[in-house]
N, C-alpha and C positions, 0 to 999 in steps of 0.2 A: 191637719188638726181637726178634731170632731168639733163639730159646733156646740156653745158653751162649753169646752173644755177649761178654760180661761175661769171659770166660774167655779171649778172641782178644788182647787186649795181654801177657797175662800168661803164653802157652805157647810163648815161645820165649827165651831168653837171647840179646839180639844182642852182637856182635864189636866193634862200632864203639865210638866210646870219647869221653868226656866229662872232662872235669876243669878243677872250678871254678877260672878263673886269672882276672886284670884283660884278659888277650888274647882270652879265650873265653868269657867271662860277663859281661856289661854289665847292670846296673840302673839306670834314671830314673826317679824318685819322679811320679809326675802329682797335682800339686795340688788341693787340695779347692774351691779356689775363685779366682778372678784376685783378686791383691793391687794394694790403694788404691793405692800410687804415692803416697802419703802416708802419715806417722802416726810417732809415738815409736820406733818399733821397726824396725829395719834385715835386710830379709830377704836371705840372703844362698843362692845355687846357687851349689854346691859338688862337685869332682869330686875322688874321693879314692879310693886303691888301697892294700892292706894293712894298712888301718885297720881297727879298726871304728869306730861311729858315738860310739862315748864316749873311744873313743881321740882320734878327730878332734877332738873337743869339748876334750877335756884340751889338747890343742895349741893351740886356738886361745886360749882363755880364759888358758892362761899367758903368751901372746903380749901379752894386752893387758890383764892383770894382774887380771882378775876371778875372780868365783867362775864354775864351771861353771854353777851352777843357773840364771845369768845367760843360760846359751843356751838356747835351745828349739830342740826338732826333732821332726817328728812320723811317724818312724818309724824303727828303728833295720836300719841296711841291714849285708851280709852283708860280712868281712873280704876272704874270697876270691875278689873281684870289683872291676868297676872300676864306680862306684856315684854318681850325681848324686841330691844331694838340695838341700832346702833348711833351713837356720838362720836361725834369728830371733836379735838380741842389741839392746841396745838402744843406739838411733841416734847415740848421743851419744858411742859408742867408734870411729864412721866414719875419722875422720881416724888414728888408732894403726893402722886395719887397712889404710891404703894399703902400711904398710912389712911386711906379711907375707909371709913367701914362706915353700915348705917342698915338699922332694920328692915327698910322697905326696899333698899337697893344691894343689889348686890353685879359686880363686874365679873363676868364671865369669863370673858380672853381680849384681849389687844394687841392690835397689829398696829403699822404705818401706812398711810397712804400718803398721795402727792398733791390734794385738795381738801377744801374743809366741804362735809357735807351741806346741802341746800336743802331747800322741803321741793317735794317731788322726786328726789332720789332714791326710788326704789323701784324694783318691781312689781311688788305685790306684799300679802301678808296672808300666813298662814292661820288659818281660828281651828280652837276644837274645845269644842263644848259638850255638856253633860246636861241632858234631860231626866228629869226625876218624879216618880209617880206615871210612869209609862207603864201601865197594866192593857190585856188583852186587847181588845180592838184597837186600841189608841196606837200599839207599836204597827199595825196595819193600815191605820190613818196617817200616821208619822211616813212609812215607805212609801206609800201609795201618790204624798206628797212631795216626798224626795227625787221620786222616780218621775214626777211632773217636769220639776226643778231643775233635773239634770238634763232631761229633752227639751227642756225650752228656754232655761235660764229662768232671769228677775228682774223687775226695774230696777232703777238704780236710784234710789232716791237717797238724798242726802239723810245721815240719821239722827234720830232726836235730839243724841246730842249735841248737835250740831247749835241746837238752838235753847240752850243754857236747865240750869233747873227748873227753871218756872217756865220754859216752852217762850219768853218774851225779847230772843234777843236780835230775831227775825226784825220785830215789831219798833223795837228802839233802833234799830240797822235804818229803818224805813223812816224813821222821825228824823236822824242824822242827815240823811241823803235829803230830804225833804227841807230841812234847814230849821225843825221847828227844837229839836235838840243838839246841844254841845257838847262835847266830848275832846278832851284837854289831852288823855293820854293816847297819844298816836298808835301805839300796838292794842289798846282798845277800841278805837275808831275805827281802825281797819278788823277787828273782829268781826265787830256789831255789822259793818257793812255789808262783812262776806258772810254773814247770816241772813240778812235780808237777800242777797243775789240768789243764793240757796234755799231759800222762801222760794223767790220767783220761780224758779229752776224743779223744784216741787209742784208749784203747784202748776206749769207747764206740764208736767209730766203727767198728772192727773187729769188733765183734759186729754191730754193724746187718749190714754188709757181706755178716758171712759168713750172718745171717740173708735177707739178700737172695737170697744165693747156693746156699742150701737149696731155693728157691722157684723157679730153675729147674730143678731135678731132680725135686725132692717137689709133693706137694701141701699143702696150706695145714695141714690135720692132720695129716700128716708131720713137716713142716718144725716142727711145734710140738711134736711129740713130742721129735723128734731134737735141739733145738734147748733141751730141757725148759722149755718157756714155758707158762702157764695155757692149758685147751681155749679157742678163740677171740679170741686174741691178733692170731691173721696173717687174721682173716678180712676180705675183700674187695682182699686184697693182690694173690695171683699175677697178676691181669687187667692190673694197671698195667699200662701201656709201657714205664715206663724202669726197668732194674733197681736203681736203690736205690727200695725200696718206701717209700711213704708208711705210718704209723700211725697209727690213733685215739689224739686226745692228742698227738700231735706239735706242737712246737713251732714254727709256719710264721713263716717273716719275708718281706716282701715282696723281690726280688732286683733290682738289686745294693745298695739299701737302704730302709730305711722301716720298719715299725712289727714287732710281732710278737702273736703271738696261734695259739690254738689248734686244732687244725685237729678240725673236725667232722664234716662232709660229706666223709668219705678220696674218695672218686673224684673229685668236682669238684677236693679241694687235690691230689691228683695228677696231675691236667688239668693243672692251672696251672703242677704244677710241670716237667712236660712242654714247656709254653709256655717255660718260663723266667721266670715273670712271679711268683715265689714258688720258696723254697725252703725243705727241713725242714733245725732245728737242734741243734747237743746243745750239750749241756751244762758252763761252765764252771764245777766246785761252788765252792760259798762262798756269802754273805750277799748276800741281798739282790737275790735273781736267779729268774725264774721259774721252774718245775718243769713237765714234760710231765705228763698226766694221762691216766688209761684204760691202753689195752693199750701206749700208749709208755712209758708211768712203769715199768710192769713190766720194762723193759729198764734206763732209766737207773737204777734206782734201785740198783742194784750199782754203781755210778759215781760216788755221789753222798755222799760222806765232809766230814769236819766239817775245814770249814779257815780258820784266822781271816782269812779278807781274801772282799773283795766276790767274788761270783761274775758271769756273764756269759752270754752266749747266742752260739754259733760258728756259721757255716754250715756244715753236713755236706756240702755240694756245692758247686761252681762249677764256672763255663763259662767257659775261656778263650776271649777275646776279641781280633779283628785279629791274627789270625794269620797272620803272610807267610812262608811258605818259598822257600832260595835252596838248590839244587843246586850244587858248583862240580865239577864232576865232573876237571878235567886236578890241583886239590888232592886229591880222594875227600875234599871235606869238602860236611859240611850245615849251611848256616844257619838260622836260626830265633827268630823274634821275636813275644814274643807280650805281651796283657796283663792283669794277674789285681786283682781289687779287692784293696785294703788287708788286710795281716793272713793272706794266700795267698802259699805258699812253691813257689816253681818248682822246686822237687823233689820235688812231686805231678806235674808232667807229666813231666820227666827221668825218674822211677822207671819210669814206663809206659813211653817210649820204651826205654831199656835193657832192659826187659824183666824186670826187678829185683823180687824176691817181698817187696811192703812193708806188705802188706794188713793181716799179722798188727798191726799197728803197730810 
C-alpha cells in the first residue's frame, strides 16, 4: 500500500447524495443455513418498510394473539429501508396467518423448520442502494473509492443507529452500568447497555485507526511517542501491507468466521490478515469474553470498563464482498449492491463513499 493511501477516501467531500428511504436502500438477510422443509416451527420471509424488526414482530404476534417472545428473528434490520428477512413462530399458528395482511409488511414464502430462530442466525445480509445527483467527476470519485474498498475493505464500526435518534443511548448505557440511572424494563436495560459496549468498541476502533495512521507519517518510535504508548508497543508494525496494523496480543479470529486466538508471530498474522484468511478483533467489554495480551492490551485496556452483561469479541475489519456496480447515467444516479457478514452496518461503506469524516467514531 502506498503511503497515505488510507487518507484517499477520506480527502474529498462529494456532492452526490444518499438518503436512507425503502426506494433507495434495500436489505436481504442471507441465511445461516437452508431450512429442513420440515419441523415444529414455521419460517416465515418477510418484506417490510417503515418498521423496525420489533415493530414488525409486535404486528404480527397481535395479529395471531401470541406473546412476541413467541417469534424469533435472527437479526434486527434498519427502519429506513425496505428489508427482507426471516421469522420463525411456531407452526401450529399457520392457518391464523393466511388472513394477514398489513401495508408495511408483506409475507413472501414460508416453509418449516426443526428450531425457532435466535439473533445471530444468519450469514450475512445483502444491501443495494441508489446514489442520486452523481454528475461527472463525482461518478470517478465514487469508483475511485469503491475500488479502494474492494482492495482493502472497512472498519467495522458499529452504526449510528445503533445509538438511538438523538445519538444518546451509548451515554444512558453508561449511567446504567455506572449505577447512576434505573431502568425497569429489562429488554431496555439490556439495550441501552449493548449501546454503551459499542460505544466502547467504537471508540477502541478509532484509536487503533488513528494509531495506524501515525504509522504512515512517523516511524514506529514516533508513532509511540506521539501516540504516548510504552517504548515497543508498535514494533514490527510499519512493514505491514495493509494499513490497519496488526499487534502483539491482538485478538485474531479466522474470517468471515471460526475460532479465535491470539496472535503471536505479528508478521505471519498480518500475512493472513492481508490474505483475508484472518482478521484482528476488539473488544466487546463485559463478562466472560477474552482480553488481547502484550502491546494490544496496552491499547484496549482504556476500553475495557466494568459492565454487568457478557462481553464479546467484534471484527475491527471487513471486506465487502459481490460487489456489482450499475452507472445509469440519462438518471445521474449510481447503483450499488453489495454484501457484509452478520452484525456489519452499511454505513461503514456509505461514510467512505460520501466522503464523510467518521474515523473519530
Amino acid at each position: 500500500m502506498q503511503k497515505n493511501q488510507w487518507l484517499m477516501p477520506l480527502s474529498h467531500q462529494n456532492d452526490f447524495h444518499f438518503s436512507p428511504s425503502p426506494r433507495d436502500f434495500i436489505v436481504e438477510e442471507i441465511p445461516l443455513y437452508e431450512w429442513a422443509g420440515e419441523g415444529e416451527h414455521l419460517i416465515l420471509f418477510v418484506r417490510k418498510k417503515e418498521l423496525t424488526t420489533w415493530e414488525m414482530v409486535k404486528v404480527i404476534a397481535e395479529h395471531l394473539g401470541i406473546k412476541q417472545r413467541e417469534i424469533g428473528y435472527a437479526g434486527l434490520k434498519d427502519k429506513h429501508a425496505m428489508t427482507m428477512q426471516y421469522l420463525s413462530l411456531p407452526a401450529k399458528h399457520e392457518a391464523a396467518l393466511s388472513a394477514f395482511s398489513h401495508e408495511k409488511i408483506k409475507i413472501l414464502s414460508t416453509t418449516r423448520h426443526s428450531n425457532k430462530l435466535r439473533i445471530g442466525h444468519l450469514k450475512g445480509n445483502r444491501f443495494s442502494l441508489r446514489f442520486k445527483k452523481v454528475l461527472g467527476i463525482q461518478q470517478a470519485k465514487l469508483e475511485s473509492v469503491l475500488d479502494w474498498i474492494e482492495g482493502n475493505g472497512v472498519p467495522n464500526y458499529f452504526g449510528y443507529q445503533r445509538f438511538g435518534m438523538h445519538g444518546d443511548n451509548g451515554q444512558r448505557g453508561q449511567e446504567i452500568a455506572e449505577g447512576v440511572r434505573r431502568e425497569r424494563d429489562r429488554r431496555t436495560r439490556e439495550f441501552l447497555l449493548s449501546a454503551y459496549q459499542s460505544k466502547l468498541f467504537n471508540d477502541w476502533l478509532s484509536r487503533r485507526i488513528e494509531i495506524s495512521r501515525l504509522l504512515e507519517t512517523f516511524t514506529e518510535a514516533e508513532a509511540e511517542k506521539v501516540a504516548g504508548l510504552p517504548v515497543g508497543t508498535l514494533t514490527d508494525t510499519r512493514r505491514q501491507k495493509h494499513f490497519f496494523k496488526i499487534l502483539a496480543g491482538d485478538v485474531m479470529m479466522h474470517y468471515p468466521y471460526g475460532r479465535i486466538f491470539h496472535a503471536e508471530e505479528v508478521a505471519e498474522e498480518a500475512a493472513k490478515f492481508e490474505r483475508r484468511d484472518r482478521v484482528p478483533t476488539g473488544l466487546i467489554p463485559g463478562g466472560k469474553v477474552k482480553r488481547a495480551e502484550a502491546a494490544s492490551r496496552e491499547v484496549e485496556i482504556g476500553y475495557d470498563v466494568q459492565i454487568p452483561e457478557n462481553g464479546s469479541r467484534r471484527y475491527a475489519w471487513i471486506f465487502p464482498t459481490d460487489i456489482v456496480r450499475k452507472y445509469v447515467q440519462e438518471k445521474a444516479q449510481y447503483e450499488l449492491s453489495f454484501s457484509l457478514p452478520k452484525g456489519a452496518y452499511a454505513t461503514n461503506v456509505v461514510d467512505l463513499l460520501l466522503g464523510r469524516r467518521f474515523l473519530d467514531g
